[in-house]
C-alpha positions as CSV (number, residue, x, y, z in Angstrom):
1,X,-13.6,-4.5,-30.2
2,X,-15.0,-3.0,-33.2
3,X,-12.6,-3.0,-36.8
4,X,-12.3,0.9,-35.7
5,X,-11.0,-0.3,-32.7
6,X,-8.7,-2.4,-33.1
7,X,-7.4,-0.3,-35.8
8,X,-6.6,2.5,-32.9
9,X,-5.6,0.3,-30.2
10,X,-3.0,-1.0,-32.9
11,X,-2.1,2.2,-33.7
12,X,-1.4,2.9,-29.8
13,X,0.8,0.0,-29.6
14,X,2.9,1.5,-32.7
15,X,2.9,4.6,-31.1
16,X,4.3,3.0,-27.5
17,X,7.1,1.4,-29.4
18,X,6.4,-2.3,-29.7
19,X,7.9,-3.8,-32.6
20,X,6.3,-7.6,-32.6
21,X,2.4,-7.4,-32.0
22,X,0.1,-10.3,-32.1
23,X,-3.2,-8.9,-33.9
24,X,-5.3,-11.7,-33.5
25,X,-6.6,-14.8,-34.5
26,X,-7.6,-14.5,-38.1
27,X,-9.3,-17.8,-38.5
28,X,-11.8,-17.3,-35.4
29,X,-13.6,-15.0,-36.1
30,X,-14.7,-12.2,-39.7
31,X,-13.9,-9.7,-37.4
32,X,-10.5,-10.9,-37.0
33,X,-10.5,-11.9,-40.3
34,X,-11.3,-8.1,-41.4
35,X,-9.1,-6.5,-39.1
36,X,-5.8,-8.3,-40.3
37,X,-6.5,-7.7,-44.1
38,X,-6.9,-3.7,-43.1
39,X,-3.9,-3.6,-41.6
40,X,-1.7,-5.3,-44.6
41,X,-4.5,-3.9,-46.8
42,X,-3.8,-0.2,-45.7
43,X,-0.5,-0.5,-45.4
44,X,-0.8,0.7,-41.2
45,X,1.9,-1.7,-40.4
46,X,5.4,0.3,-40.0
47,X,8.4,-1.4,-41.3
48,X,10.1,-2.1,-38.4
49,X,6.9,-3.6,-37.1
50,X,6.1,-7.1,-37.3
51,X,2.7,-8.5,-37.3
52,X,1.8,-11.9,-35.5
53,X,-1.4,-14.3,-35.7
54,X,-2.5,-17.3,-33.8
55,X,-3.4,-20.9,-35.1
56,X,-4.4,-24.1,-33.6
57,X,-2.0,-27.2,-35.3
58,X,-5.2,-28.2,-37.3
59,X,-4.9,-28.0,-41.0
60,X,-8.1,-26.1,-41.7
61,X,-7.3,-23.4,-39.2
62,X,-3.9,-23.2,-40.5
63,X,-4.9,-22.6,-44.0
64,X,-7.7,-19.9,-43.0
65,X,-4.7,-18.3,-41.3
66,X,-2.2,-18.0,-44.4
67,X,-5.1,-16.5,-46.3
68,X,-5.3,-13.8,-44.0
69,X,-1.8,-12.8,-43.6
70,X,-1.0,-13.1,-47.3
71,X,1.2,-9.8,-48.2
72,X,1.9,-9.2,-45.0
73,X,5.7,-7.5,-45.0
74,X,6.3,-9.1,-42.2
75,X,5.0,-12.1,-40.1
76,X,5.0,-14.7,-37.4
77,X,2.7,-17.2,-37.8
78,X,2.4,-18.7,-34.1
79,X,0.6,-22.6,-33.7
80,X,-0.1,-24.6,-30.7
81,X,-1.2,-27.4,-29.4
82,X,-1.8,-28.3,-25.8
83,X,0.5,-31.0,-24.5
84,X,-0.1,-31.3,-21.1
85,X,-1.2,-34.9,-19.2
86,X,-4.4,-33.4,-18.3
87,X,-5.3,-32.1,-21.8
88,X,-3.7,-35.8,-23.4
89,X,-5.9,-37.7,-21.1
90,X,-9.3,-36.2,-20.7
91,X,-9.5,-33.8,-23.7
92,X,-7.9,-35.6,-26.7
93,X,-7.4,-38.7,-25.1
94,X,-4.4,-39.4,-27.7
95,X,-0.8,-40.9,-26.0
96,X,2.4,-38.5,-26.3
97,X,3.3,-40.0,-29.9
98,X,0.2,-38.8,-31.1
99,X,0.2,-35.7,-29.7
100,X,3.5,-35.1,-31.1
101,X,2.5,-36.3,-34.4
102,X,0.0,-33.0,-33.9
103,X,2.7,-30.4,-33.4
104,X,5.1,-31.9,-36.1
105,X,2.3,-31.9,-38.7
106,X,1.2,-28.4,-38.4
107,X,5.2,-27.5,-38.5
108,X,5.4,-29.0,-41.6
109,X,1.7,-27.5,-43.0
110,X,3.3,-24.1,-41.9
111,X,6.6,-24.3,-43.6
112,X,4.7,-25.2,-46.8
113,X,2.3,-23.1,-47.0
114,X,4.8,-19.9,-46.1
115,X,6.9,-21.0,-49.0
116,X,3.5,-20.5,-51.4
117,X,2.1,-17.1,-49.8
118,X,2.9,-13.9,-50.2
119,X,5.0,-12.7,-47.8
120,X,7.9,-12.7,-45.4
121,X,7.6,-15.1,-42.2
122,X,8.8,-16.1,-39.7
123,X,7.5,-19.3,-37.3
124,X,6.8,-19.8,-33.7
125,X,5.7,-23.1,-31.5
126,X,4.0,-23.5,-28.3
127,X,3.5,-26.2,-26.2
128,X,0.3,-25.2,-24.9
129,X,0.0,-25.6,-20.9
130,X,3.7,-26.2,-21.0
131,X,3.8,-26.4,-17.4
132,X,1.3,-28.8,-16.7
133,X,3.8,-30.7,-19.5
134,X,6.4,-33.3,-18.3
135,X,9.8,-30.8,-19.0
136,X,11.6,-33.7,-21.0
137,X,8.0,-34.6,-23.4
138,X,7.7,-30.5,-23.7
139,X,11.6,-30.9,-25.0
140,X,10.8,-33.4,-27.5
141,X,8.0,-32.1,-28.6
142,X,10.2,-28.8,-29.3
143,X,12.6,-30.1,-30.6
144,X,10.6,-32.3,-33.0
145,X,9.1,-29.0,-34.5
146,X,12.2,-27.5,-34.7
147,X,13.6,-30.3,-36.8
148,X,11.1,-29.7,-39.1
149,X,12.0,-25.8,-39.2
150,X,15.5,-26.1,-39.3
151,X,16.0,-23.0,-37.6
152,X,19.2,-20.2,-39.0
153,X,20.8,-17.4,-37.6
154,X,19.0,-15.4,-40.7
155,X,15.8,-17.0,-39.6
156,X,15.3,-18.0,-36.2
157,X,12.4,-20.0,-35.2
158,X,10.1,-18.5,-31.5
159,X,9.7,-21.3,-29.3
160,X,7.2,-19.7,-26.7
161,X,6.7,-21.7,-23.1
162,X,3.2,-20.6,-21.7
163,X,2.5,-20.8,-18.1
164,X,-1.3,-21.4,-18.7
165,X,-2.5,-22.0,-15.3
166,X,0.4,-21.1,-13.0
167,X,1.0,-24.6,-12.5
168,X,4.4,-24.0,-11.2
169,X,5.8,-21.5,-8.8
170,X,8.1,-18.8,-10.6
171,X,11.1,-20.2,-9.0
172,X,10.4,-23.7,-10.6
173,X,9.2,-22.5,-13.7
174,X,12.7,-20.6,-13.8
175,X,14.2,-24.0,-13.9
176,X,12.0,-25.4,-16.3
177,X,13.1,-22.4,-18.2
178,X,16.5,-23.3,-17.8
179,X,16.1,-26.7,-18.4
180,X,15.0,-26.0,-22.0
181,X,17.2,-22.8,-22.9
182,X,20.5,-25.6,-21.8
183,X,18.8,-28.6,-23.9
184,X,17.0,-27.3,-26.4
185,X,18.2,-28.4,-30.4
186,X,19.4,-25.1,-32.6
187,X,19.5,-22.8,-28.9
188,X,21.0,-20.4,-30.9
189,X,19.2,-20.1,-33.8
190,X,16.2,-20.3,-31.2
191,X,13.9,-17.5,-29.6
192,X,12.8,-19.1,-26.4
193,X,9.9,-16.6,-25.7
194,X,7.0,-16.9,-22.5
195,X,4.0,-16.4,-22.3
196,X,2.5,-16.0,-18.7
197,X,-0.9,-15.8,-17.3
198,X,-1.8,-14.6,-13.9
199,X,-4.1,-17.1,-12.4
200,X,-1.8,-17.4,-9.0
201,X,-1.5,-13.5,-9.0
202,X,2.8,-14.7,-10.2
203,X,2.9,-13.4,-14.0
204,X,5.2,-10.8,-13.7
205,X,7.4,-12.6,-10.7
206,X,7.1,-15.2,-13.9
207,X,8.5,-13.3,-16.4
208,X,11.2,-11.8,-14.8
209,X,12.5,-15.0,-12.9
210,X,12.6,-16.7,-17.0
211,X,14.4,-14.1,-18.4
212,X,17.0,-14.4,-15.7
213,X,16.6,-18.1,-16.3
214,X,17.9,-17.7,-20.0
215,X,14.5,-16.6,-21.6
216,X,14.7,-13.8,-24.5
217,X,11.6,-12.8,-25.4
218,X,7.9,-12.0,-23.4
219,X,4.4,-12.4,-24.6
220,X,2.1,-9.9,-22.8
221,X,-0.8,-7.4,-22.8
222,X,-1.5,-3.5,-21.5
223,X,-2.2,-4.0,-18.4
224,X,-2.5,-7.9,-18.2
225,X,-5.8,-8.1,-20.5
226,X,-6.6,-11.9,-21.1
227,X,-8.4,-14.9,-20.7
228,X,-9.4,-15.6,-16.5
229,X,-7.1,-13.7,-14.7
230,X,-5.1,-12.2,-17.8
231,X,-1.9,-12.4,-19.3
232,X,1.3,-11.0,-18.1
233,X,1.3,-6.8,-17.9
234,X,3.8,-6.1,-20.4
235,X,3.1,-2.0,-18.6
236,X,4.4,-3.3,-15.1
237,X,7.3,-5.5,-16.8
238,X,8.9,-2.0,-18.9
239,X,8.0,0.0,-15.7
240,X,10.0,-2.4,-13.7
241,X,13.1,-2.1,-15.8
242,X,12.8,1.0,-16.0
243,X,12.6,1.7,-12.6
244,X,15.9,-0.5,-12.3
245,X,17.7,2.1,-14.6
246,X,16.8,-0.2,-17.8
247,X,15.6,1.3,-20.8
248,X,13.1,-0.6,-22.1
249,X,12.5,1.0,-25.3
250,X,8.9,1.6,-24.7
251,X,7.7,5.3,-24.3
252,X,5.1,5.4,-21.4
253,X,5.5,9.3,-20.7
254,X,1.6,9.7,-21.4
255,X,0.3,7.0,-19.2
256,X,-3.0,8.7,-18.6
257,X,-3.5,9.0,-22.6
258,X,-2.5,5.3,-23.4
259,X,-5.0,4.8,-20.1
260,X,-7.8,6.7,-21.9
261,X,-7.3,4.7,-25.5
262,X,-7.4,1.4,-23.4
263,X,-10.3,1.7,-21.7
264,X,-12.4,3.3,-24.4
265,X,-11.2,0.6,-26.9
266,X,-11.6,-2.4,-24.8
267,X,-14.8,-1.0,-22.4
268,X,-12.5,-2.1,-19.7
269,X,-11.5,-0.4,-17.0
270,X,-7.3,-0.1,-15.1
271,X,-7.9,-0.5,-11.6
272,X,-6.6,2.2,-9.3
273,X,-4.1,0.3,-7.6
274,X,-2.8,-1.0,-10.5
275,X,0.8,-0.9,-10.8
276,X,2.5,2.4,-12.5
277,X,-0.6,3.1,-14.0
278,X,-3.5,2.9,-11.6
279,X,-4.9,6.3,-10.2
280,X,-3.8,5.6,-7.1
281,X,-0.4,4.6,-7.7
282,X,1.3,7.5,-6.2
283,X,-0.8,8.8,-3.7
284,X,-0.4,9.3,-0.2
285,X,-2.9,9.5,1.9
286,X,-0.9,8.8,5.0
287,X,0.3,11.8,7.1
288,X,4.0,10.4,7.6
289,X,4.0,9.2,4.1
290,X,3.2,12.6,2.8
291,X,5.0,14.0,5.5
292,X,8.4,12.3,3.7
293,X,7.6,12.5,0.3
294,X,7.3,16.6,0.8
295,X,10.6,16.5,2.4
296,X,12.5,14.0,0.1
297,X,11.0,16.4,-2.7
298,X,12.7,19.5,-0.9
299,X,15.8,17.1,-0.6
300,X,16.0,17.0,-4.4
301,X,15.6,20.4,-4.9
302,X,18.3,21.6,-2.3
303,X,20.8,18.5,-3.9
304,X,19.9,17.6,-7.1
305,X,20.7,13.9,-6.3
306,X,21.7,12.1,-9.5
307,X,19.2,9.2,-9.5
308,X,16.2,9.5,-8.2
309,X,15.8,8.2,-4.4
310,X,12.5,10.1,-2.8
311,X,10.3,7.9,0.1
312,X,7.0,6.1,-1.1
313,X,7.8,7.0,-4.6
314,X,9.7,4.4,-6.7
315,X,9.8,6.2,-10.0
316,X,9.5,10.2,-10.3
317,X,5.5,10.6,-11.5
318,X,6.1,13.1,-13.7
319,X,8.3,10.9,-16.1
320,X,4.9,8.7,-16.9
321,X,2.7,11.9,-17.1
322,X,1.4,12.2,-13.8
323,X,1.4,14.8,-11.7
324,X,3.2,15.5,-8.5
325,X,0.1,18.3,-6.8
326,X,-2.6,16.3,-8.4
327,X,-1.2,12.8,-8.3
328,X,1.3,12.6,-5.7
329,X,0.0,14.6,-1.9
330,X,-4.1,13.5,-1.8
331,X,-5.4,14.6,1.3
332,X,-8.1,12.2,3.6
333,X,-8.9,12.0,7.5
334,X,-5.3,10.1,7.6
335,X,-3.2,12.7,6.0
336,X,-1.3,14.9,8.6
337,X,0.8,18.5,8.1
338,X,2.8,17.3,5.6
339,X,1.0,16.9,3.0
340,X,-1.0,19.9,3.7
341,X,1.8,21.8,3.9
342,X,3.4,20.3,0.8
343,X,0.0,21.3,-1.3
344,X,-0.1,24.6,0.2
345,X,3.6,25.4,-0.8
346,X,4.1,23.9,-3.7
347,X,0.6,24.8,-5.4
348,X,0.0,28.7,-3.9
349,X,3.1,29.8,-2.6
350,X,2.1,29.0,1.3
351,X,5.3,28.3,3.6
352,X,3.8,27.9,7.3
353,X,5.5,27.2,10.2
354,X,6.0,24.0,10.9
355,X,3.3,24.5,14.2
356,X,0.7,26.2,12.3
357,X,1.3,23.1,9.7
358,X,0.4,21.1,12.1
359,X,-2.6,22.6,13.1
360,X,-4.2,22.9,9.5
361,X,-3.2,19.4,9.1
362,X,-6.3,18.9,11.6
363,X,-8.0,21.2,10.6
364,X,-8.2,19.5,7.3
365,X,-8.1,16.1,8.8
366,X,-11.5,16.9,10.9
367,X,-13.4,18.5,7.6
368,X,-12.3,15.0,5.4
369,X,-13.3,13.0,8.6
370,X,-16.7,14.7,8.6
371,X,-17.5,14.6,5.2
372,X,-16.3,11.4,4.4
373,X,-14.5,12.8,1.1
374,X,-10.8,13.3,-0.1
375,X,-10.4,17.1,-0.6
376,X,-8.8,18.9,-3.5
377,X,-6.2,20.8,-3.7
378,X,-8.3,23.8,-4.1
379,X,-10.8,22.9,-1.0
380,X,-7.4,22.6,0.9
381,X,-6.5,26.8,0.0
382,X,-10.3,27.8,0.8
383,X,-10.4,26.2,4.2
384,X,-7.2,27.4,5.0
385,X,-8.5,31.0,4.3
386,X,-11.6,30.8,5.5
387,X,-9.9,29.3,8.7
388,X,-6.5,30.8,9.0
389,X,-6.8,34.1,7.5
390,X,-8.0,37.5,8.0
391,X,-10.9,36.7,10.4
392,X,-12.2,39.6,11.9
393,X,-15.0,38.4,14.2
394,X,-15.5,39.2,16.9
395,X,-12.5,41.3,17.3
396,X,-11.5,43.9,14.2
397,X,-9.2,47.0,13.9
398,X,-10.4,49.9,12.3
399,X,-7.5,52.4,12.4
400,X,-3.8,52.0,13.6
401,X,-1.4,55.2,13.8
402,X,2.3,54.8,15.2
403,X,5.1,57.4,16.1
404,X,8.5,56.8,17.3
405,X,8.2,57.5,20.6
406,X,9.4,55.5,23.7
407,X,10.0,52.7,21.3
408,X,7.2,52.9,18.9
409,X,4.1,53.9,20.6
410,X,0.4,53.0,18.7
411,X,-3.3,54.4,18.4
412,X,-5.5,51.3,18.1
413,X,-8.9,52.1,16.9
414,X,-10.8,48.6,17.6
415,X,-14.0,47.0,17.7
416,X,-15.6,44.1,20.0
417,X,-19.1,43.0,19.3
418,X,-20.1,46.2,18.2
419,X,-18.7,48.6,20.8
420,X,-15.5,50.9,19.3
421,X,-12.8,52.1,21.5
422,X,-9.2,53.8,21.1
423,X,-6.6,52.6,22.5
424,X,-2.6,53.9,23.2
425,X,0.0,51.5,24.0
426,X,4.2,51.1,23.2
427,X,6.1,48.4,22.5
428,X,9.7,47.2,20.6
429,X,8.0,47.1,17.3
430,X,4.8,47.8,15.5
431,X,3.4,44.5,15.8
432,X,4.4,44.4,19.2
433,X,2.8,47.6,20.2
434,X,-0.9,46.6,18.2
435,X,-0.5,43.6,20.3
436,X,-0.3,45.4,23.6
437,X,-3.0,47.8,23.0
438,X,-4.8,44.7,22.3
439,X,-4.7,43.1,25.6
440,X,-4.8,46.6,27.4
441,X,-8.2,47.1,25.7
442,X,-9.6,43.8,26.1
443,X,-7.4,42.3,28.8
444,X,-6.6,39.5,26.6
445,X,-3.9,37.3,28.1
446,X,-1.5,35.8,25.3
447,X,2.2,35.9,23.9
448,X,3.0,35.8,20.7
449,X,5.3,32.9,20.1
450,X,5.9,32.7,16.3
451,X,5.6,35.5,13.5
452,X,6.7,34.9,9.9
453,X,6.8,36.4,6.8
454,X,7.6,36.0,3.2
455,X,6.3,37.5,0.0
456,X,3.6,35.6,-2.1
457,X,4.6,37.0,-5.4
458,X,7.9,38.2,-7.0
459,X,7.2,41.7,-8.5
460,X,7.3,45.5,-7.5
461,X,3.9,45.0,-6.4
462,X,3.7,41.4,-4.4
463,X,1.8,41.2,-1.6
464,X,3.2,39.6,1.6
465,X,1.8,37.1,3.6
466,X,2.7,37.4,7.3
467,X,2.0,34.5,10.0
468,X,1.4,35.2,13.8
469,X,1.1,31.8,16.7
470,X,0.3,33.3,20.3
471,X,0.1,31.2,23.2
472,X,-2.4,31.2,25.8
473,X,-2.0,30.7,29.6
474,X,-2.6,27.0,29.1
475,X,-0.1,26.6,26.9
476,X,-2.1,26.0,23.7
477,X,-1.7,27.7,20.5
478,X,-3.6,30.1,18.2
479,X,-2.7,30.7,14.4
480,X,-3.3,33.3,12.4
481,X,-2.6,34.6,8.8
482,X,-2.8,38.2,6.7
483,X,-2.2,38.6,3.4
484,X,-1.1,42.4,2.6
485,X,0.6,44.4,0.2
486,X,2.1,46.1,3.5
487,X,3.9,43.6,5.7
488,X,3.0,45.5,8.7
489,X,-0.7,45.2,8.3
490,X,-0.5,41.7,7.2
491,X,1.3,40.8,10.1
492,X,-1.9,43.1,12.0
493,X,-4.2,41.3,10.5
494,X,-2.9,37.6,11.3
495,X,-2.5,38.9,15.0
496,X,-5.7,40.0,15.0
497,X,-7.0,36.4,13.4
498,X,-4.7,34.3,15.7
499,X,-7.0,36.1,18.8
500,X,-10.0,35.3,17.1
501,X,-9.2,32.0,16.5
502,X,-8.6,31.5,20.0
């Protein structure tokens, strides 16, 4: 990343809430270097915030460091050095003494050095590939360092356990968690922090498995960012705690926006199915998914359940900026009536019976299927109208007239591939007696099985939306729908649409 930035990205972090950031590693790089004297420079670091920087135990890199944090108001100056057997025997090629002699003597270079700078700070240890480390050599090495620090409750030195490689299982690195947290020198004057990678796919099973372990403190990145296979996503680790009913006093409500800075500041990109934050997270694509998440959603309204408890959906999208038609319902060759029917509702006002639901849901299930694409919310309402409603080919009425007589009794002016005819006929209602002009005029065979209504907006001047399902001979089932400012001719109109659809 450019000085620019890192400068935003930092700022992002500020904004999320963190309140311990590691900006770099001042000694590796003028860009680094640059970037940490802007910050302290510019005063962008808020007081409750507290820079922290990286060293290597090697004196060179450690004074570089101090350099570049000098004035900062407040600091942890982090320094490592790998411990493990395969990094004593094959990289350093130095016994345990030696490699202890390492850690202890870039303690000691840090406590000097912080008592002639500029600046308030505060120290942290790792044992690099801690657990590729023999638990009782990582302890003394620890310990060592933290006889050197001599940790107080005012000023509490980090000891941070890395799981480099996912050398352990979680449930083992637990108790290699535990093992330190019950044996480690000054515990309470101690901040036993981790720092998980992901290489076995395990970093946030890792993180949560230490803290239960006795662990106080976690070293991530947004959205598991790192070396190989990352670090630990500090996103997933809040979301999880909060999904759990634990604050984690981090504000993720615009996930998309903090998605936007990320991947314009780091040219990386979140994958969809990442956790809480991918584009996919929430949707359902599946008919019964969709199918429960529309009713679990009407549960909530009806109830107003104190926590929330809806299928497929283990936090409510809306709380991390997401949105429930956009996000939540996506439609595909497997979605089914549900989620059809929950778009159409909930986005433009459309309550079908639960049959005709069922037949749009194919309807829109053949169109995905043969284009090969999701559709939009918006494709969903076209193809429902161009399907569904007000078709008037090949049959159309031109003129309808009623009087109360034997029941009611209609005048049907109609029209058939061209050829107009009049046609009288009664019935118990208006709809009814259309219907059996209808079928005297064109011996249609049907009955209508299912007619609905409800009104599509809420002033003097809504129009209604009416819903007609006849039934053939065979048993099969027509749909129709007509939208109206008078109900009656709606509910004409889908009649006449539910015959044309036959």
């Amino acid at each position: 990343m450019s000085l620019d930035q890192k400068i935003e990205f930092f700022k992002l972090l500020v904004k999320i809430g963190f309140k311990e950031i590691e900006v770099g590693f001042p000694a590796a790089s003028e860009t680094e270097y640059t970037f940490l004297r802007a910050l302290i420079e510019q005063n962008l670091i808020p007081e409750d915030v507290t820079i922290q920087v990286l060293t290597q135990a090697r004196e060179h890199i450690i004074r570089k460091t101090f350099e570049a944090v000098k004035g900062a108001p407040k600091a942890i100056v982090h320094v490592y050095n790998s411990t493990s057997v395969a990094q004593r025997e094959q990289v350093f090629r130095k016994s345990k003494e030696e490699i202890k002699k390492i850690a202890v003597e870039g303690a000691a270079l840090l406590k000097k050095l912080a008592a002639e700078t500029e600046g308030n700070f505060q120290f942290e240890y790792s044992p690099e590939s801690f657990t590729g480390t023999e638990p009782e050599y990582a302890l003394e090495v620890c310990n060592a360092v933290l006889d050197v620090w001599q940790p107080t409750p005012d000023n509490k030195a980090i000891i941070n356990l890395p799981v480099t490689v996912q050398h352990s299982m979680p449930h083992v690195y637990a108790s290699q968690i535990e093992y330190m947290c019950e044996n480690m020198k000054y515990r309470e004057n101690v901040i036993v922090s981790l720092h998980p990678h992901n290489d076995r796919g395990c970093g946030v099973a890792d993180s949560e498995m230490g803290l239960l372990a006795g662990a106080d403190r976690i070293e991530g990145t947004l959205f598991g960012n790192g070396e190989r296979t990352g670090n630990v996503d500090i996103v997933t680790l809040g979301m999880n705690m909060y999904s759990q009913g634990v604050d984690p006093e981090l504000d993720f409500s615009d996930m998309p926006g903090i998605c936007e800075v990320y991947e314009k500041c780091t040219g990386m990109t979140i994958n969809e199915r990442s956790p809480y934050s991918g584009a996919l997270v929430f949707a359902a694509f599946s008919g019964s998914h969709q199918d429960a998440i529309a009713k679990g959603m009407h549960y909530r309204d009806e109830n107003d359940p104190e926590h929330w408890n809806v299928p497929y959906l283990p936090i409510d999208p809306t709380d991390i900026g997401r949105n429930y038609d956009a996000d939540v319902i996506r439609i595909n060759s497997q979605s089914g009536k549900g989620g059809v029917g929950y778009i159409l509702e909930t986005k433009y006002g459309l309550n079908l019976p639960a049959k005709m639901r069922e037949a749009m849901g194919y309807t829109a299930k053949a169109v995905s299927d043969h284009l090969h694409k999701e559709l939009m919310p918006d494709e969903i309402f076209d193809l429902f109208k161009r399907t569904f409603e007000n078709v008037v080919e090949p049959y159309s009425i031109n003129e309808v007239h009623f009087q109360q007589k034997d029941g009611i009794t209609t005048q049907v002016t109609s029209t058939f591939h061209g050829r107009t005819i009049t046609t009288e006929a009664t019935g118990n209602g208006r709809l009814d007696a259309v219907s059996n002009a209808l079928k005297k005029a064109y011996e249609l065979k049907y009955q209508v099985v299912t007619y609905q209504e409800h009104a599509l907006e809420s002033s003097s001047h809504s129009r209604a939306i009416a819903y007609v399902g006849i039934q053939k001979p065979d048993g099969t089932l027509s749909w129709g729908a007509g939208v109206d400012a008078d109900i009656i001719r709606a509910s004409i109109d889908a009649l006449v649409t539910a015959i044309n659809n036959r």
